[in-house]
C-alpha positions in Angstrom: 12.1 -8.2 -0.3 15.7 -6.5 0.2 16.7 -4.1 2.9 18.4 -1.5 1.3 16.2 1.1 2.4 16.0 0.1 6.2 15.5 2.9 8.2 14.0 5.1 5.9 10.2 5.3 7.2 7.7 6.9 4.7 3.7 8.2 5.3 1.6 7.5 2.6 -1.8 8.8 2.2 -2.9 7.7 -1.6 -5.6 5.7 -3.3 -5.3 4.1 -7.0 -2.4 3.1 -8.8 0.4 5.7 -9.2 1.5 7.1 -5.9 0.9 3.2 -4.2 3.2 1.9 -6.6 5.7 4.2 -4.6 5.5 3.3 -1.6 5.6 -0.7 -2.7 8.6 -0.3 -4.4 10.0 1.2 -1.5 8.7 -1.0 0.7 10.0 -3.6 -1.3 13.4 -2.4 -0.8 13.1 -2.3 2.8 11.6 0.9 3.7 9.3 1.1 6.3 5.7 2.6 4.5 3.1 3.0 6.4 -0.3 3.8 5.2 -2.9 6.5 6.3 -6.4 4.7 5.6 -9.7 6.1 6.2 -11.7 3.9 8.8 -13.0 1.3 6.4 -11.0 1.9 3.2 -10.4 4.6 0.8 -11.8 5.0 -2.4 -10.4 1.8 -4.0 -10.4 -0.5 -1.0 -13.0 -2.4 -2.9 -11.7 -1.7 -6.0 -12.2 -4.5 -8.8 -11.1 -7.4 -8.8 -12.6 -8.9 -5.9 -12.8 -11.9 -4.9 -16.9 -13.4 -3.8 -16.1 -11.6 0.3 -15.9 -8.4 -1.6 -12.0 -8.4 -0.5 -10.1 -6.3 -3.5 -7.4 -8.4 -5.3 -5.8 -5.2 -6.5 -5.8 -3.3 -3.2 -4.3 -6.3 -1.8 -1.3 -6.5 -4.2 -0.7 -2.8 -4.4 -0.2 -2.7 -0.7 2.0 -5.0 0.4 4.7 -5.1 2.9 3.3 -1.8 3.9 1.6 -1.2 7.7 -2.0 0.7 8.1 -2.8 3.3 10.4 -6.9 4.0 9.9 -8.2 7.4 11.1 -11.8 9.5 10.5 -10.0 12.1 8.0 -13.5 13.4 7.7 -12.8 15.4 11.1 -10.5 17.7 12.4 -8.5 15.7 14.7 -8.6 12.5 12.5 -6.3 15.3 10.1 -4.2 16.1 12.6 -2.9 12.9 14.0 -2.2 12.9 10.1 -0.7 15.8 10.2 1.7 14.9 13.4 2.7 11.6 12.0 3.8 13.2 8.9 5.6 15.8 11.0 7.2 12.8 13.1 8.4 11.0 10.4 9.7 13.3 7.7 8.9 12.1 4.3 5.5 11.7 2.7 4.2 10.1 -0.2 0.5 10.9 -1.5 -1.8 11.8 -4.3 -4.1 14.4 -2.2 -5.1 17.3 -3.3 -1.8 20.3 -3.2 -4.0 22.5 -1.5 -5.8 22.2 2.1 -5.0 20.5 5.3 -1.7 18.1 3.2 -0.4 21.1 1.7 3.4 20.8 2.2 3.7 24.0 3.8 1.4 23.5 6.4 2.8 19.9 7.0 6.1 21.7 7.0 5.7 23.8 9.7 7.6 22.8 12.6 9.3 20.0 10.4 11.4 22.4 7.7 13.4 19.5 6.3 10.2 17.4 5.4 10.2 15.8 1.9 6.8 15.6 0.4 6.5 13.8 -2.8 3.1 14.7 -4.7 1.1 12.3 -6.9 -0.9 14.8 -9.4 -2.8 14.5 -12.4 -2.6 17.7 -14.2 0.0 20.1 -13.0 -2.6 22.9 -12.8 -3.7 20.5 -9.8 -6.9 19.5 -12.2 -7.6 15.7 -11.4 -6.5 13.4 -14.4 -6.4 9.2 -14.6 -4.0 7.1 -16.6 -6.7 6.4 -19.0 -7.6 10.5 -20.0 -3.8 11.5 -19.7 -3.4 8.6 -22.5 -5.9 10.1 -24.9 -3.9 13.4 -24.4 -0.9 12.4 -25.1 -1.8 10.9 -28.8 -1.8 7.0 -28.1 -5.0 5.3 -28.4 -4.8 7.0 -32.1 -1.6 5.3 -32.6 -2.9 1.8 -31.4 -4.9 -0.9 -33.4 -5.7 -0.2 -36.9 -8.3 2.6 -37.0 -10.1 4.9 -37.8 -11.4 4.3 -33.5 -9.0 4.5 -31.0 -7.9 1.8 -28.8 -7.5 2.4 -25.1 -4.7 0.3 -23.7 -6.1 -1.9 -20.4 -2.5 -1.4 -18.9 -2.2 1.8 -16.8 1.5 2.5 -17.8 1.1 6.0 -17.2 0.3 5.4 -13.8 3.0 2.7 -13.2 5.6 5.3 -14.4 4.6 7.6 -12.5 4.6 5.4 -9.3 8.3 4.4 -10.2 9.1 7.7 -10.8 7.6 9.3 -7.6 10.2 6.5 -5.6 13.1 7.7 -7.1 12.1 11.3 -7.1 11.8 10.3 -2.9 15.0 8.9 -3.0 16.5 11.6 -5.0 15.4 14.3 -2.6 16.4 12.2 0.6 20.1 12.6 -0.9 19.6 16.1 -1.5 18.6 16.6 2.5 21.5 14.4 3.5 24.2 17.0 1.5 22.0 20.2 2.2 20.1 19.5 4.8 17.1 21.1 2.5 13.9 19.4 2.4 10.7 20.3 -0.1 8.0 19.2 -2.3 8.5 17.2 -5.5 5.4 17.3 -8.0 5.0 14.4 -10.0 1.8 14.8 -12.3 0.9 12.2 -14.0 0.3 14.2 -17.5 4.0 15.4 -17.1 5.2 11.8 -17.2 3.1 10.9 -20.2 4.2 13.8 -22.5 8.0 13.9 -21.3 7.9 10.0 -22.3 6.2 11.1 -25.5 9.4 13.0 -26.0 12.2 11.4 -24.7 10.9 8.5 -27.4 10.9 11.0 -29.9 7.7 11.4 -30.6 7.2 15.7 -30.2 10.8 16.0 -32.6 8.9 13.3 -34.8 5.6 14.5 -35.8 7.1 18.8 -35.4 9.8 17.2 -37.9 7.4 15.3 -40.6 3.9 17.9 -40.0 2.0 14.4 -39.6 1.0 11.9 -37.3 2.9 7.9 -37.8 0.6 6.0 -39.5 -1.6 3.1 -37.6 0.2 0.3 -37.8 -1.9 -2.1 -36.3 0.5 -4.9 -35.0 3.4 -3.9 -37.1 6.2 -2.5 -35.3 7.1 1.0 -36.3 10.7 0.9 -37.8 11.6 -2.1 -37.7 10.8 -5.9 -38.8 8.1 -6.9 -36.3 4.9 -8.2 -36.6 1.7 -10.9 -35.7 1.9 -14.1 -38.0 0.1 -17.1 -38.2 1.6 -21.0 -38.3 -0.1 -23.9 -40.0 -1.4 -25.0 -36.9 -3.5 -21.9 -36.2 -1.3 -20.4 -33.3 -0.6 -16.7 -33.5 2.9 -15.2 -32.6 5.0 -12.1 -32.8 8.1 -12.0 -34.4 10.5 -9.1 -34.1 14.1 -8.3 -35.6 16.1 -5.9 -34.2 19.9 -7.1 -35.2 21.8 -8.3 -38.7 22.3 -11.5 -36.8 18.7 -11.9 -36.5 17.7 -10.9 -39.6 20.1 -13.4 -40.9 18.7 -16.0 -39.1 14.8 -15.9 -39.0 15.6 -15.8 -43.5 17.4 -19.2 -43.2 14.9 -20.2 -40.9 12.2 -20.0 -42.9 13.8 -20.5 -46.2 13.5 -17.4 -47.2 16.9 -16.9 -48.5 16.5 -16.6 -52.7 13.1 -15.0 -52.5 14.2 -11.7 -50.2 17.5 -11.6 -52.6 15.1 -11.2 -55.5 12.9 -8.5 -53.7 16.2 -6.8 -52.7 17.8 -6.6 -56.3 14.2 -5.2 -57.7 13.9 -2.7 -55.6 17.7 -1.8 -55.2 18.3 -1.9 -51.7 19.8 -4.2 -49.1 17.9 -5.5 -46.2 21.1 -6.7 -43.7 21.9 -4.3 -41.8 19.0 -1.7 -42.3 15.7 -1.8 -40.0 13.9 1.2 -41.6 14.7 -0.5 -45.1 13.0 -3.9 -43.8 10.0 -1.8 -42.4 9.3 0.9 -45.6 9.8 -2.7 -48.2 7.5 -4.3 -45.6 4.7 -5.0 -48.4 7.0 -6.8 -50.0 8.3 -9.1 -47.3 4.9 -9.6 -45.0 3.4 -11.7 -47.7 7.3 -13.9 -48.2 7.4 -14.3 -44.5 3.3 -14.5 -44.2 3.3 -18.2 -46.6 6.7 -19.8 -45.1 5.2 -18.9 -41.7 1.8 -20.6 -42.5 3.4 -23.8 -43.9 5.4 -24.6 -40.6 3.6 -25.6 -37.3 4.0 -23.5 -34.0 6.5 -25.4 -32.6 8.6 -26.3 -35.3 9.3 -22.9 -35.9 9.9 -22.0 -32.2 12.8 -24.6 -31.9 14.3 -23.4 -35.2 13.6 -19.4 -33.5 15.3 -20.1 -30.8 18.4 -21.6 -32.0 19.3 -18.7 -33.9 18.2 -16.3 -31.4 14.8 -14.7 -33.2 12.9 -13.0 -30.5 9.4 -14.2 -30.8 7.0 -15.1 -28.4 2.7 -16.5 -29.0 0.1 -14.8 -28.0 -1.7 -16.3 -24.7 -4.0 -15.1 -22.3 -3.3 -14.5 -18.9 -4.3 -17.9 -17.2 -2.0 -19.0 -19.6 0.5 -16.8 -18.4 0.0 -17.5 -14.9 0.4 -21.2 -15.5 3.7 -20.8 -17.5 6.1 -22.3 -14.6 9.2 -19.8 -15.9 6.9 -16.8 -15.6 5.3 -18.2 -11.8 5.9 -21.2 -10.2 9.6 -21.3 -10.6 10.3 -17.6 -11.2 12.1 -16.5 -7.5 10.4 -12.9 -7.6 7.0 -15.0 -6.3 6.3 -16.2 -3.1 3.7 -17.1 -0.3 1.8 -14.8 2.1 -0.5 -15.0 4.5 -2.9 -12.3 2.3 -6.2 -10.7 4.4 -8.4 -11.8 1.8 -7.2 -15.4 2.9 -7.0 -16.5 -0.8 -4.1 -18.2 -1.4 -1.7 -17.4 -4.7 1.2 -16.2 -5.8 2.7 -12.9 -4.4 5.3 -10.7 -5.7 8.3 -9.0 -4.4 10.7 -7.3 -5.7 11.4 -7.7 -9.0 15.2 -7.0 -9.2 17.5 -9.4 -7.9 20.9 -8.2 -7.0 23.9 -10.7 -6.5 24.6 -11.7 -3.5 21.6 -10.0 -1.1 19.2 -12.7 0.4 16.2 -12.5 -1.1 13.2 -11.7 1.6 9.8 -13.5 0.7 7.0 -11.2 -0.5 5.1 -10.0 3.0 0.9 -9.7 2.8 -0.8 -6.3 3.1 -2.3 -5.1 6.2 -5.2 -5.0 6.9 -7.4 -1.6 7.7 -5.9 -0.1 10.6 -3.6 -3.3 11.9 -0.5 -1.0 13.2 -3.2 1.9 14.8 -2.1 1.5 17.6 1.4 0.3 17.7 2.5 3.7 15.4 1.0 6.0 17.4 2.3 5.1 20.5 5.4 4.7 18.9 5.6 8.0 16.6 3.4 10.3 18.7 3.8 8.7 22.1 0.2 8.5 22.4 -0.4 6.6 25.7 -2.6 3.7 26.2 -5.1 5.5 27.8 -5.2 8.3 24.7 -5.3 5.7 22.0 -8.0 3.6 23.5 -10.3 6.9 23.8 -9.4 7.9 20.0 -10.5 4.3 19.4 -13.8 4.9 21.4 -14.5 8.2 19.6 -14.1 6.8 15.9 -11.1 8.6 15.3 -8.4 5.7 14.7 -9.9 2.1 13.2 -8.4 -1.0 14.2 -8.3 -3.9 12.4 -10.9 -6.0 12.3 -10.2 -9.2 10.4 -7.9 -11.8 10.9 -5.9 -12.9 7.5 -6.0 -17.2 6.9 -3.1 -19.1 5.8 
């Protein structure tokens, strides 16, 4: 945790992935985000994984260093102390719908220099997910070898999206400080994916060859990169993206004479050229696929690392989680007191910048713990008014205590 964003106070009314990943980030920085719950969770309060209490492991991590405000959106003035806080506070992250009672220009009236950010999935305001906008954009026929696609179990669409949305609020916070302007920035989610698409080149690639790339399976398009197996059965990926390296991972592996000889018959010169090391790669896979599978695991890794060959074996993600560099000693993780009262490993944020105390990662709230305490504080709600929201079903409280 850093507090580079203190006093900057966000609303966010979102479920999922993409438009909480804003207001973590943020919050990570040091802005104060406070949620907008339904009474009892939102769509993905329970959202897998979960531990046995039915507490979600995802909803938990998502959230963090946020606060929770819980109110009956299903009636009218559940919407409107919604509404007001929005109003009160002046910038607003969320994934609802454009239209209806979060549009920003009814929330704008009576605040004109509001700043709403909008989560979307189709910019037609059609509802989309990270794993439909993927099959969109071209991917899953990219991935794996074919002729099926592959859907990818990372939602990087939505995680774009989510970074993107916090800088898009940051942006338009500097534009209302020099203009005194606010507005609405749209941020769908199919946008990102196909303006990612082509800032990799992907639309100038296929308009410019009349084809789709090929499926590569685990080879890396355009340059020297692939799975291999050692002698000892452990599978890792080795990828080459400088002369240096190239240079290296041949002496490495002894490799020396035999590319020479597949260079001189097929006229070409592998040192400096990726694309030349990816179209002769039915040449060199088998070279590299024998030395590889007559040296054990770590053998090779001692002799990859000293010449600086980026490689890495493939593990699961227990293993992962018990690598110490990755976890244990990595300074990004911490300790928090989390409502589901299992104790691990939390994250904060991930960048560390010299000379800034880093802040320990802070838990989630729980449903509704800051009810009361916003809005008194935002809305001036007296005790008296808050207590009889309470009594109504209007605002939720929280109702469970987090363990150590």
């Amino acid at each position: 945790m850093y507090n580079l964003l203190a006093g900057l106070s966000i609303i966010e009314a979102s479920s999922f992935v993409a438009s909480p990943t804003a207001g973590l980030y943020l919050a990570q920085f040091g802005a104060d985000v406070v949620r907008i719950d339904q009474i009892g969770g939102g769509p993905d309060y329970r959202r897998w994984p979960v531990t046995a209490d039915n507490d979600s492991l995802y909803w938990e991590n998502l959230n963090r260093a946020k606060r929770s405000v819980a109110l009956d959106l299903a009636r009218p003035e559940g919407r409107e102390l919604l509404q007001e806080l929005v109003r009160a506070t002046g910038q607003f992250v969320t994934n609802f719908p454009a239209d209806g009672f979060l549009s920003h220009a009814k929330l704008a009236e009576g605040c004109s220099k509001l700043i709403t950010v909008r989560v979307m999935g189709w910019a037609d305001g059609s509802p989309a997910l990270d794993y439909t906008v993927n099959n969109s954009v071209g991917y899953p026929m990219l991935t794996g070898t074919g002729p099926e696609p592959v859907n990818h179990v990372l939602p990087a669409w939505d995680l774009l999206t989510g970074a993107y949305a916090a800088f898009a609020l940051l942006a338009a916070v500097q534009r209302r400080g020099a203009t005194g302007e606010g507005g609405e920035v749209r941020i769908p989610l199919s946008d990102v994916a196909i303006g990612t698409v082509a800032n990799l080149g992907g639309i100038a690639e296929v308009l410019y060859s009349g084809e789709n790339r090929p499926r590569l399976g685990n080879a890396v398009y355009g340059l020297f990169g692939r799975d291999f197996v050692t002698r000892d059965g452990q599978r890792t990926m080795i990828v080459v993206v400088t002369p240096r390296q190239w240079a290296n991972l041949v002496a490495a592996l002894g490799l020396d004479e035999a590319v020479a000889a597949v260079e001189q018959a097929r006229g070409v010169s592998f040192a400096k050229d990726d694309g030349l090391r990816f179209e002769h790669r039915d040449a060199l896979y088998p070279l590299f696929e024998r030395a590889i599978a007559d040296r054990d695991h770590a053998d090779l890794a001692a002799a990859f690392d000293a010449g600086g060959i980026v490689h890495s074996p493939y593990r699961t993600m227990l293993d992962a989680v018990h690598d110490r560099s990755l976890v244990a000693d990595n300074p990004i993780f911490g300790t928090a007191p989390n409502p589901s009262g299992f104790d691990y490993p939390a994250a904060g944020a991930f960048a560390t910048i010299a000379g800034a105390a880093r802040g320990a990662p802070r838990p989630a709230p729980r449903n509704g713990e800051h009810s009361e305490e916003i809005l008194a504080a935002r809305l001036a709600l007296s005790s008296g008014e808050i207590a009889r929201l309470i009594d109504a079903g209007i605002v939720g409280v929280a109702d469970k205590v987090p363990t150590a």
